[in-house]
matplotlib code that plots the C-alpha trace (Angstrom):
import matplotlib.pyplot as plt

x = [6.4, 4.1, 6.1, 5.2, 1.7, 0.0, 1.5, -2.1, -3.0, -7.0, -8.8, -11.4, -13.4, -13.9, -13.4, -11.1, -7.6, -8.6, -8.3, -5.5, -3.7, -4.2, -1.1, 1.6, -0.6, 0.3, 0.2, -0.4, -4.1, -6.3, -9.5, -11.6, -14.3, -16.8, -20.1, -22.5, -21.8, -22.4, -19.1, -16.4, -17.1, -16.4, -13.5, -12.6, -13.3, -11.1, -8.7, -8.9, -8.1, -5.1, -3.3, -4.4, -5.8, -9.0, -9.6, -12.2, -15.2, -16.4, -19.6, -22.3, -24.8, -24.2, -23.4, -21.2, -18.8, -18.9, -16.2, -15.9, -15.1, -12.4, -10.6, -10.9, -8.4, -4.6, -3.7, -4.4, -1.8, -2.2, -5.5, -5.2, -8.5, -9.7, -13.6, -15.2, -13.6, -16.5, -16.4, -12.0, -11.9, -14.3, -13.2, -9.6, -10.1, -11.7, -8.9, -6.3, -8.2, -7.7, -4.0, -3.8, -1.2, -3.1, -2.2, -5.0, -5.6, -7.5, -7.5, -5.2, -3.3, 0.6, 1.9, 2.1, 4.0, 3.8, 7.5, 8.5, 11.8, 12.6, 11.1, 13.5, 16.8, 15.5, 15.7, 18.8, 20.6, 19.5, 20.9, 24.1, 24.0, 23.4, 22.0, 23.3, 20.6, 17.0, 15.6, 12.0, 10.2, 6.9, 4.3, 2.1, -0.1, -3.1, -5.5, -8.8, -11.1, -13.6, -17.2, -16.7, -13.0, -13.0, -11.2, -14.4, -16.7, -16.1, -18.8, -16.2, -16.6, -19.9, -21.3, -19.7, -20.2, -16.4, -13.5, -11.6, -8.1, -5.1, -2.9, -1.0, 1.0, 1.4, 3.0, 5.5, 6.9, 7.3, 9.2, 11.5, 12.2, 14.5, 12.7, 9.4, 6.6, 5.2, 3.0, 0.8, -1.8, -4.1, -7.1, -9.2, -12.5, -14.5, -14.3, -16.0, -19.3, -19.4, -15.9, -17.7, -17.0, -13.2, -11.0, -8.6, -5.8, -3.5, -1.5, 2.0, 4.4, 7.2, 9.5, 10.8, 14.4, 13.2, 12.4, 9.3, 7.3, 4.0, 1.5, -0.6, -2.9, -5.7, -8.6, -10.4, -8.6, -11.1, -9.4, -7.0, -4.0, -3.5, -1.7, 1.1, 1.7, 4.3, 2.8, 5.4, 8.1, 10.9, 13.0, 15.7, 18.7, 21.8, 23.9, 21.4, 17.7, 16.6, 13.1, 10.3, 8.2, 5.8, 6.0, 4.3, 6.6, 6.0, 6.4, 9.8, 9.5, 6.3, 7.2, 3.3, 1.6, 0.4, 2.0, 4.0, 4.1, 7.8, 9.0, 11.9, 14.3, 16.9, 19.3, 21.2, 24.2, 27.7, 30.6, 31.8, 36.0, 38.1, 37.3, 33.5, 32.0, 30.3, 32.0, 30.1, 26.6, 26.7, 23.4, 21.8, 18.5, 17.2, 14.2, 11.6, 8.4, 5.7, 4.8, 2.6, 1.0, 3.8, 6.3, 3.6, 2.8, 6.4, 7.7, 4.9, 5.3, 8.9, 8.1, 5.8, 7.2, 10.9, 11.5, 13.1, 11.3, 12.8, 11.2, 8.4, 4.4, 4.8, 1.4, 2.8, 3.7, -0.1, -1.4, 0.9, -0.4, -3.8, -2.7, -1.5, -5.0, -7.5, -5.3, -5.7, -9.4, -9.7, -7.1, -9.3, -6.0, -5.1, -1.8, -2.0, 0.9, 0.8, 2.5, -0.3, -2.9, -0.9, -0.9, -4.3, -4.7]
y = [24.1, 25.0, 27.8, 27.4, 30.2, 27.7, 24.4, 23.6, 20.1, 18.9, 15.3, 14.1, 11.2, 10.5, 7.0, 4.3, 5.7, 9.3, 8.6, 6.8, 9.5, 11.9, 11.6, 12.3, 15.5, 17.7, 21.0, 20.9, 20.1, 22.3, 21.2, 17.9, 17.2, 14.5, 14.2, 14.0, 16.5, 14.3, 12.5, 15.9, 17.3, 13.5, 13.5, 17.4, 16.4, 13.5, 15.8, 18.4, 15.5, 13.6, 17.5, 19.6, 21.8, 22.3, 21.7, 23.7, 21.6, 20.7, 19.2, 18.9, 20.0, 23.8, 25.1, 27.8, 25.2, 22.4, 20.7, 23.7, 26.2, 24.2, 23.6, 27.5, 27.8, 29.0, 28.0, 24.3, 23.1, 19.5, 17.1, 13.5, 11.7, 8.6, 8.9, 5.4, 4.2, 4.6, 8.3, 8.8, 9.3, 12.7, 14.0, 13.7, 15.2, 18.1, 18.3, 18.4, 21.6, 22.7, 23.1, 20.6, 17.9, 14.7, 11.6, 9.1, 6.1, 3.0, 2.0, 5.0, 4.7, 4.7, 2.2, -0.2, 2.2, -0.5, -0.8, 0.7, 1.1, -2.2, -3.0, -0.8, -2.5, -5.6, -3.8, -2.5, -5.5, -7.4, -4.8, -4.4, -8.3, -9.4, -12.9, -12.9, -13.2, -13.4, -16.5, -17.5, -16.0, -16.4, -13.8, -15.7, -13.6, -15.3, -13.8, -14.4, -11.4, -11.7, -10.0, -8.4, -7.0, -3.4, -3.9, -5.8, -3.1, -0.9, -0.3, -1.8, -4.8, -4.8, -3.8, -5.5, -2.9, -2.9, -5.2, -3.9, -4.9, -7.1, -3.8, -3.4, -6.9, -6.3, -2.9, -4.8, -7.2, -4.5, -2.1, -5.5, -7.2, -6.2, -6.6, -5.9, -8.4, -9.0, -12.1, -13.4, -16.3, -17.0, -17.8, -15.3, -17.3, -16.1, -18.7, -16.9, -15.8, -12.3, -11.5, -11.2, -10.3, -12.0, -13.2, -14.7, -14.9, -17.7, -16.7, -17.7, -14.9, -14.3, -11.0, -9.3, -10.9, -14.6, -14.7, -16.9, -16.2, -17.6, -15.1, -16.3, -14.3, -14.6, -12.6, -15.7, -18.5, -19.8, -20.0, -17.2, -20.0, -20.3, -16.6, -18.2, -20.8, -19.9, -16.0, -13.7, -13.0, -15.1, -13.8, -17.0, -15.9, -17.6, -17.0, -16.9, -15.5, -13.1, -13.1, -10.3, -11.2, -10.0, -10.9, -10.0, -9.4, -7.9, -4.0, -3.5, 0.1, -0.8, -4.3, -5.0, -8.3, -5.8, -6.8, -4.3, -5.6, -6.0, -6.6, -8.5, -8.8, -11.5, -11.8, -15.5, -15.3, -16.9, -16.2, -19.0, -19.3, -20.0, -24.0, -23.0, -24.2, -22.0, -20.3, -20.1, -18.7, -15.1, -13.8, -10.4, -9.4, -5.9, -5.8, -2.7, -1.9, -1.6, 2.7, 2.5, 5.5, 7.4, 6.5, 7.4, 10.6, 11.4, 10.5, 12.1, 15.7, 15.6, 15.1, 18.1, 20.8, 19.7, 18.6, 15.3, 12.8, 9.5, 7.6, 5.5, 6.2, 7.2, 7.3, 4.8, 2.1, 2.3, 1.6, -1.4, -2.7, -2.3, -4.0, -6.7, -7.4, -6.5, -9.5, -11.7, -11.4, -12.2, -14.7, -17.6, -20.2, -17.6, -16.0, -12.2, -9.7, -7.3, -4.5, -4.7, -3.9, -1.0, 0.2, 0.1, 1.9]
z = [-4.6, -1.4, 0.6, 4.9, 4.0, 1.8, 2.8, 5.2, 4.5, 4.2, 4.8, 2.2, 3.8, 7.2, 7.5, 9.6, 7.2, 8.4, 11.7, 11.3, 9.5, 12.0, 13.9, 11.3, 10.3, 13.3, 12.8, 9.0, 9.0, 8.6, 6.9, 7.1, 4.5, 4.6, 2.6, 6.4, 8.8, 11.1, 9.6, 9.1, 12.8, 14.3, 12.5, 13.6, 17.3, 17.1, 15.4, 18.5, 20.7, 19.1, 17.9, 19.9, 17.1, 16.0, 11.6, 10.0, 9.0, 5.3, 4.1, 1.4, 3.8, 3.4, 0.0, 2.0, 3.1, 1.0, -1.6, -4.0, -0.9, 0.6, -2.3, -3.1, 0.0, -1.0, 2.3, 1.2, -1.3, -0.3, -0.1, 1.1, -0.3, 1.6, 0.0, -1.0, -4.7, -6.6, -6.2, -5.3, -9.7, -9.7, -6.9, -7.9, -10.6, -9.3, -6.6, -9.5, -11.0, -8.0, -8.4, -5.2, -4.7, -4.0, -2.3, -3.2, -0.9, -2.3, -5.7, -7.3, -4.3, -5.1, -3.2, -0.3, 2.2, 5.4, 5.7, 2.2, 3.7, 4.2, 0.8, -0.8, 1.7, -0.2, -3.4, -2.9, -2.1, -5.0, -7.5, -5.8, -6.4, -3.1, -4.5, -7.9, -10.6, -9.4, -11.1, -9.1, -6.6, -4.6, -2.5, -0.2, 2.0, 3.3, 5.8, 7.7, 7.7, 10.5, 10.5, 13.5, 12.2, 11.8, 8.2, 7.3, 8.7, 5.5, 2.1, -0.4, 1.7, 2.9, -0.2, -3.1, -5.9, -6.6, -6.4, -3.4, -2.2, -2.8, -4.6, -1.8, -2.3, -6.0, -5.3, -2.9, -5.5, -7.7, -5.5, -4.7, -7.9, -10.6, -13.5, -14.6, -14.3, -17.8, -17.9, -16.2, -15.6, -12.8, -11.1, -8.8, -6.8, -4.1, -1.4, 1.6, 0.3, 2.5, 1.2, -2.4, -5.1, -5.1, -1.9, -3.3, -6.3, -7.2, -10.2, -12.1, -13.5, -15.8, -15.2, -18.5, -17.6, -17.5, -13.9, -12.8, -10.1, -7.7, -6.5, -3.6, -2.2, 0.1, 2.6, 2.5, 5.3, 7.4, 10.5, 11.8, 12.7, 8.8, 8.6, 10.0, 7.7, 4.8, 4.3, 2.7, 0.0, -1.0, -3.9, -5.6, -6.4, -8.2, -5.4, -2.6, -1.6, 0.8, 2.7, 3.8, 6.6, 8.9, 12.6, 16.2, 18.7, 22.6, 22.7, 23.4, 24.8, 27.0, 28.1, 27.6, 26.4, 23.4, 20.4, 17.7, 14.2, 13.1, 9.0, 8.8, 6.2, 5.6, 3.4, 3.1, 0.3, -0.4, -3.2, -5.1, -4.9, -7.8, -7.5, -8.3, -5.0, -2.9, 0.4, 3.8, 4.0, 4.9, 6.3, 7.0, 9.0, 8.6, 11.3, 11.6, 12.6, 10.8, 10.3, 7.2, 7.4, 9.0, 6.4, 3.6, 4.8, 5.6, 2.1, 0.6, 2.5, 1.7, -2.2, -2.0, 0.6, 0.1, -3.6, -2.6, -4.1, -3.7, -6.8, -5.6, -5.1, -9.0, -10.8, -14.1, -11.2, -9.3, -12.6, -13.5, -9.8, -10.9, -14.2, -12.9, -10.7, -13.3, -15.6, -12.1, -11.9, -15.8, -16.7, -16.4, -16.4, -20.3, -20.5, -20.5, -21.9, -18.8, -20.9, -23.7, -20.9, -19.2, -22.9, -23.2, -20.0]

ax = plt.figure().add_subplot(projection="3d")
ax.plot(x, y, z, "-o")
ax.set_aspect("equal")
plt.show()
């Protein structure tokens, strides 16, 4: 385990997640890394600025101060690597050889951190029974991506070498649901011809327990009014069903007209008495904002410098997320056994 002399944390990649990330880092940071110069010391600046400390600059540029040197540092335990996909594999790899802990975003992410707490709430109460026995559910989440959207504004969507996206849904059904999702059949289509090479997957399920489910999910809505028709998780339980959903709701600490994105989880049950018919609907709403990439980084630090891992962001579930989409794209309308391809993995 890193002890507080080796415990510096460095940024591979320079792009819109490293700047993101910055503000959870403070004062662990110590290195950026990014293939352009140009790239590592915009990146550094913006670093000086948001934490008030300054990171040592990597880059390919100068053999003295490149990959190989920074991950020579013993005062770096920990890499987070937000490099394009087509070259996260390599340099993971070489990070790992390293003797580095990694947290990998983008396709060998681990999971979808936005508000894995209330994920896990929803979790939780359908264990302890909350709704009886799950027996359907559904994931909509439909989206209109924009040209001029920063989100778009990135190579794996700009230049579509690589299927990008849709993981981060996959890994929130599987954190929620009881059971593990082991067939699948679908469709994946491209329906917005600069969202290439896919935008969209509609696909059926069937848990391990018998449980049936509808997977909906979409970059590709051609007007920005259809997010808010139906998007979100319902899980259908014997003896009720609970909801995740995403809302926009005014700041509540500054009082502005900027919005703060909020999940929301409900929870509607009832208990049968001994006539068999059901009592009163009891409900429960769980609301919080959304911290992605606080809560990610928090959970993951913890892990690492603290030894309390709390069980999710494991390696064996990002690979039965990326299962579950590379069975999406290929279904074609045919069944596939989701545990054969993880085997074959």
């Amino acid at each position: 385990m890193p002890t507080a002399s080796n415990a510096g944390v460095a940024i591979l990649g320079s792009g819109m997640f490293a700047k993101e990330a910055l503000g959870p880092l403070a004062p662990k940071l110590k290195a950026v890394y990014s293939r352009s110069e140009k790239c590592a010391r915009e990146l550094a600046d913006e670093a000086a600025a948001k934490l008030r400390t300054t990171p040592q600059v990597y880059h390919d540029r100068d053999p003295s101060i490149n990959l190989d040197v920074l991950l020579a540092r013993s005062n770096i335990s920990i890499v987070i690597v937000v490099l394009p996909i087509t070259l996260q594999p390599s340099i993971v790899l070489k990070a790992l050889k390293a003797g580095k802990h990694i947290i990998s975003e983008k396709r060998v992410a681990p999971d979808n951190w936005e508000a894995v707490s209330v994920y896990a709430a929803a979790a939780k109460a359908i264990r302890a029974g909350k709704i009886g026995k799950v027996i359907f559910f559904s994931l909509r989440a439909v989206s209109c991506i924009d040209q001029d959207a920063k989100w778009y504004k990135t190579p794996w969507r700009t230049i579509p070498d690589y299927q990008g996206g849709f993981l981060h849904s996959v890994a929130a059904l599987r954190v929620i649901l009881p059971s593990t999702m082991a067939y699948l059949s679908g469709f994946a289509s491209l329906n917005v011809e600069w969202l290439a090479q896919h935008d969209t997957i509609n696909a059926i399920i069937r848990s391990a327990d018998g449980s049936r489910g509808i997977f909906e999910l979409s970059f590709g809505a051609t007007t920005p009014s259809r997010e808010a028709v139906g998007n979100g998780i319902v899980i259908t339980g014997t003896d009720g069903h609970l909801t995740v959903n995403r809302t926009e709701v005014r700041d509540p600490v500054t009082g502005t007209d900027k919005s703060k994105s909020i999940i929301c989880l409900t929870i509607k049950s009832t208990t049968r008495g001994a006539d068999g018919k059901p009592d009163p609907e009891q409900e429960e709403v769980n609301d919080e904002p959304a911290r992605g990439i606080e809560l990610e980084l928090a959970a993951f630090f913890a892990a690492v410098l603290e030894g309390k891992y709390h069980g999710l962001g494991c390696p064996m579930g990002a690979l039965r997320d990326m299962a579950f989409i590379e069975a999406a794209l290929i279904s074609g309308g045919k069944l596939i056994d989701l545990e054969k391809l993880v085997g074959r993995s």
